[in-house]
C-alpha positions as a Markdown table, in Angstrom:
| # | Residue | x | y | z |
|---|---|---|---|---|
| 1 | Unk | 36.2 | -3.2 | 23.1 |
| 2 | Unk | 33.7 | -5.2 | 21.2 |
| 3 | Unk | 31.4 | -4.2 | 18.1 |
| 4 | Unk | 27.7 | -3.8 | 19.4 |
| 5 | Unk | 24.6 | -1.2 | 18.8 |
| 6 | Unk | 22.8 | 0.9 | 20.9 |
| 7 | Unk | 19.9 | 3.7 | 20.1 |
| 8 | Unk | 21.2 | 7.2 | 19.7 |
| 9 | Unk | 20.9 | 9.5 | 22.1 |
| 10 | Unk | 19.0 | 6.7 | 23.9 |
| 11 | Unk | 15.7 | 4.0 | 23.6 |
| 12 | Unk | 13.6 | 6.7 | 25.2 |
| 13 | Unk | 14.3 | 9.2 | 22.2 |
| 14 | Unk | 14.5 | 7.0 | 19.6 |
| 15 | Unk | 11.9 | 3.6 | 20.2 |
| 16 | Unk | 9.2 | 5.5 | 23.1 |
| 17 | Unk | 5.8 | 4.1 | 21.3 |
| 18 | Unk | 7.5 | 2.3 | 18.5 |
| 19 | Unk | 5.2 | -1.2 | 18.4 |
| 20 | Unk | 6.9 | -4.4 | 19.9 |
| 21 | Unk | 7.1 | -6.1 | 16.0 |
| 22 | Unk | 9.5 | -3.0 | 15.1 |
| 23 | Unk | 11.4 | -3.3 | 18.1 |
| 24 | Unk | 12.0 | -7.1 | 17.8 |
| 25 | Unk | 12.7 | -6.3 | 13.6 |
| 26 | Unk | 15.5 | -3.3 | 14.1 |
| 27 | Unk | 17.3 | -5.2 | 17.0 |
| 28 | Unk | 17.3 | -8.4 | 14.6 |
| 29 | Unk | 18.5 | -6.3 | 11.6 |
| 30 | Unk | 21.1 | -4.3 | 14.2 |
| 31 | Unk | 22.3 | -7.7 | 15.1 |
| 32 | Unk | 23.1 | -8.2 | 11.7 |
| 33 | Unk | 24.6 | -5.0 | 10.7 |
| 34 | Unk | 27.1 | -5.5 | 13.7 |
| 35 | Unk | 28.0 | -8.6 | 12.5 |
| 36 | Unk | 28.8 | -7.3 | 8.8 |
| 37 | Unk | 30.5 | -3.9 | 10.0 |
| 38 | Unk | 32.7 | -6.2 | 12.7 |
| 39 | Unk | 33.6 | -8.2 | 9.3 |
| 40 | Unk | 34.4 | -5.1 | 7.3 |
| 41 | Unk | 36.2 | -3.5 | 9.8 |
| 42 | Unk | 38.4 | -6.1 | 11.8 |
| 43 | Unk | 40.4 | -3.5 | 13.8 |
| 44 | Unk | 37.7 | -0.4 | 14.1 |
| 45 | Unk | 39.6 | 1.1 | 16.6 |
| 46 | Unk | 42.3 | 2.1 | 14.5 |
| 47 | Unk | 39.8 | 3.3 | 11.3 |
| 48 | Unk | 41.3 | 6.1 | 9.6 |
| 49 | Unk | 38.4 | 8.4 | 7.9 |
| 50 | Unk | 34.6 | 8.7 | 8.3 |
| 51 | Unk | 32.4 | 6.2 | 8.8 |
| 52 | Unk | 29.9 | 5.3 | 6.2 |
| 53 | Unk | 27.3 | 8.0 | 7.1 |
| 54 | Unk | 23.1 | 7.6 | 7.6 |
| 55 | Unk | 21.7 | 4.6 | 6.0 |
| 56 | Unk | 18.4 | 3.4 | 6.3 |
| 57 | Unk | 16.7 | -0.2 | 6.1 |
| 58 | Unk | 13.2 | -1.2 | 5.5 |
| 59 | Unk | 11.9 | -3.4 | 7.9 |
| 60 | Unk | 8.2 | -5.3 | 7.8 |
| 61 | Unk | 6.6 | -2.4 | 10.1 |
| 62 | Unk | 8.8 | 0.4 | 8.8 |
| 63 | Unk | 12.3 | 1.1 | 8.6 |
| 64 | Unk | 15.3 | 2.8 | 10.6 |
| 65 | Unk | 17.9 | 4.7 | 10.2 |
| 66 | Unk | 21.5 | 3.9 | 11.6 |
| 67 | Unk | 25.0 | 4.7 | 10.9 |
| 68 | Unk | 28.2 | 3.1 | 12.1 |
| 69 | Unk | 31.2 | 4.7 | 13.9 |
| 70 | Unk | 34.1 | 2.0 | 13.3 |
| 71 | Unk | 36.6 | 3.9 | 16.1 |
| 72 | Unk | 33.6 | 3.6 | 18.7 |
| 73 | Unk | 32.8 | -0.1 | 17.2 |
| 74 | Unk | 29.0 | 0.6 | 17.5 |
| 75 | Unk | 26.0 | 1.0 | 15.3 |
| 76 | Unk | 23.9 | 3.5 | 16.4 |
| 77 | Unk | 20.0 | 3.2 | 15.9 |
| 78 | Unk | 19.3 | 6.6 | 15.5 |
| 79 | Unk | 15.6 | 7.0 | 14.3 |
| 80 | Unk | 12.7 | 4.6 | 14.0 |
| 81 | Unk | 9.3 | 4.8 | 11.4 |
| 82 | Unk | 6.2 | 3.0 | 11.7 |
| 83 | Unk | 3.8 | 2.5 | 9.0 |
């Protein structure tokens, strides 16, 4: 298994109507956060404890919110604000 994100429940829920610019921003900034939480957690399969709960990041059109589930190594997207 292998770190990645994904939108939580699913795109549909979470991105349906969200403006291309946001869309290209959170995957960018998912990207990113995979890449840091892969670093913190080397083995995340074997994580003992909760995650790090909901979080959210400002983006230039908005912000998300995301948390991460180090046993499932994923990121999940799991809401998305325009402004």
């Amino acid at each position: 298994m292998t770190w990645s994100w994904e939108y939580h429940p699913d795109e549909q829920h979470v991105a349906a109507g969200a403006p291309p610019a946001l869309l290209a921003e959170v995957a960018s900034r998912a990207d990113e956060l995979v890449r840091a939480a892969e670093a913190r957690y080397l083995d995340g399969t074997t994580h003992q404890g909760p995650g790090e709960g909901l979080r959210t990041i400002a983006v230039a059109d908005g912000f998300f919110a995301y948390f991460v589930v180090p046993r499932q190594q994923r990121v999940y997207v799991c809401q998305l604000t325009s402004l």
